[in-house]
Each structure stands twice: as structure tokens, then as C-alpha cells.
C-alpha positions in Angstrom: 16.0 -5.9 -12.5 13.6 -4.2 -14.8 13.6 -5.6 -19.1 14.7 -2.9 -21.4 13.3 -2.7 -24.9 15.4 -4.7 -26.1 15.6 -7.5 -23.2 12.4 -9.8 -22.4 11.2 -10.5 -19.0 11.7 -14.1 -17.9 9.0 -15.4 -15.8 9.8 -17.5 -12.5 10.5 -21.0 -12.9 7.6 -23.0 -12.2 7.9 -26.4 -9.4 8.9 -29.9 -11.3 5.9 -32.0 -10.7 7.7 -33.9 -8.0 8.4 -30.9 -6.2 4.8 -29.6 -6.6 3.5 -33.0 -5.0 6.1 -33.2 -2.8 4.8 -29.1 -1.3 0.9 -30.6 -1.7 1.5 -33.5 0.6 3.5 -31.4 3.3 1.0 -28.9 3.3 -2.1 -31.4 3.3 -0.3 -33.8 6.6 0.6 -29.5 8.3 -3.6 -29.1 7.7 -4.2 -32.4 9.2 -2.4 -31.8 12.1 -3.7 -28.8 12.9 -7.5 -29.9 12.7 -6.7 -33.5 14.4 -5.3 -30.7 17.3 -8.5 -29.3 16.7 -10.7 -31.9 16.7 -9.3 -34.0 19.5 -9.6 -30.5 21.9 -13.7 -30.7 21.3 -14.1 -34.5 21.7 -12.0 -34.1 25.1 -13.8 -30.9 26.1 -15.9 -32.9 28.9 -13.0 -33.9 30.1 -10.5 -30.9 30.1 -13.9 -29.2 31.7 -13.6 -30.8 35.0 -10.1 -31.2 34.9 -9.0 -27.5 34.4 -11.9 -25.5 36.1 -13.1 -25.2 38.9 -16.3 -28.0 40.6 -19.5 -27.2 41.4 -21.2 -25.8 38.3 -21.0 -28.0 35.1 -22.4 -25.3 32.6 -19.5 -22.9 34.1 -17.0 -25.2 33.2 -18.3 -25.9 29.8 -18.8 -22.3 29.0 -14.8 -21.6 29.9 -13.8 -24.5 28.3 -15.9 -23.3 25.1 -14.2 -19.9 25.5 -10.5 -21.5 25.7 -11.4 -23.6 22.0 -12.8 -19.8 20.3 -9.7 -17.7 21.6 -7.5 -19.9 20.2 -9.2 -20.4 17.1 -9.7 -16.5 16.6 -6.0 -15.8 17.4 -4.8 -18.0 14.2 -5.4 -15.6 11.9 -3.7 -13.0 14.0 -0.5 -15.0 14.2 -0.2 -16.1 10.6 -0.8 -12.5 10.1 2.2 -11.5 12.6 4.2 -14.3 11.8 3.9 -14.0 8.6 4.7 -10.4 8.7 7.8 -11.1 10.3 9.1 -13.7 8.1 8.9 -11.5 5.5 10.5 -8.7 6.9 13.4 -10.4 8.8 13.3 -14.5 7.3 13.6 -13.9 3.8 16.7 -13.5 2.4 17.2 -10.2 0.8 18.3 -11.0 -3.4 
């Protein structure tokens, strides 16, 4: 709905405090998650190395190992941009 001349535009309502902290902390623990995930993937690495790939050549296993950390962390913006996409289009509720 557009303001005539004779209407004024009211802005969106901005978060109560409690509601602001209460979206900081749920999007600070989602962050945390996501790099402990992170995280604990490299400091196993050695171990997901001989565990996954194939024996015999240590630097092959650490190399695919290596590769399986970068795909994944270069398909996360490609997924928040698809997901995202698609939560607009079909999760929002249309007003």
C-alpha cells in the first residue's frame, strides 16, 4: 500500500530489546555450531584421512581429505544462495 499526499508512510516496527537479544544469541550459538562443525572436521582430518581413503599413500589421503573440507566450504554460499532463494519464493507468506 503506497501513502497518498495526504497519508504518511509508517515505518516497520523495530524488535523490543528482548526480542533483538533474544535473535543475537540464536544467531551467535547457529555461528557457533557451524564453525565447531568446522573446526572439529580439521582437527580430525588425520584421522578421517586413513579412515575414509584408501592405504598406501599418506599425502593422497590428506590431499582428498583437504579436497572434501574446500567443497564443502565453497558450496555454502551456493546453498544459502539457493535456499535462500527458495524461501523467499515459496516460504514466505504472501501479505
Amino acid at each position: 500500500m503506497t501513502a497518498t499526499s495526504g497519508e504518511v508512510a509508517s515505518a516497520p516496527a523495530l524488535p523490543q530489546p528482548p526480542t533483538r537479544l533474544r535473535s543475537i544469541f540464536g544467531g551467535s550459538v547457529g555461528n557457533l555450531v557451524e564453525w565447531y562443525d568446522w573446526y572439529a572436521y580439521s582437527a580430525f582430518s588425520l584421522y578421517f584421512a586413513k579412515a575414509f581413503f584408501p592405504a598406501g599413500d599418506l599425502t593422497a589421503q590428506l590431499l582428498n581429505t583437504a579436497a572434501v573440507f574446500a567443497v564443502g566450504f565453497l558450496m555454502r554460499p551456493l546453498g544459502g544462495l539457493l535456499l535462500g532463494w527458495y524461501a523467499d519464493r515459496q516460504g514466505a507468506r504472501r501479505r
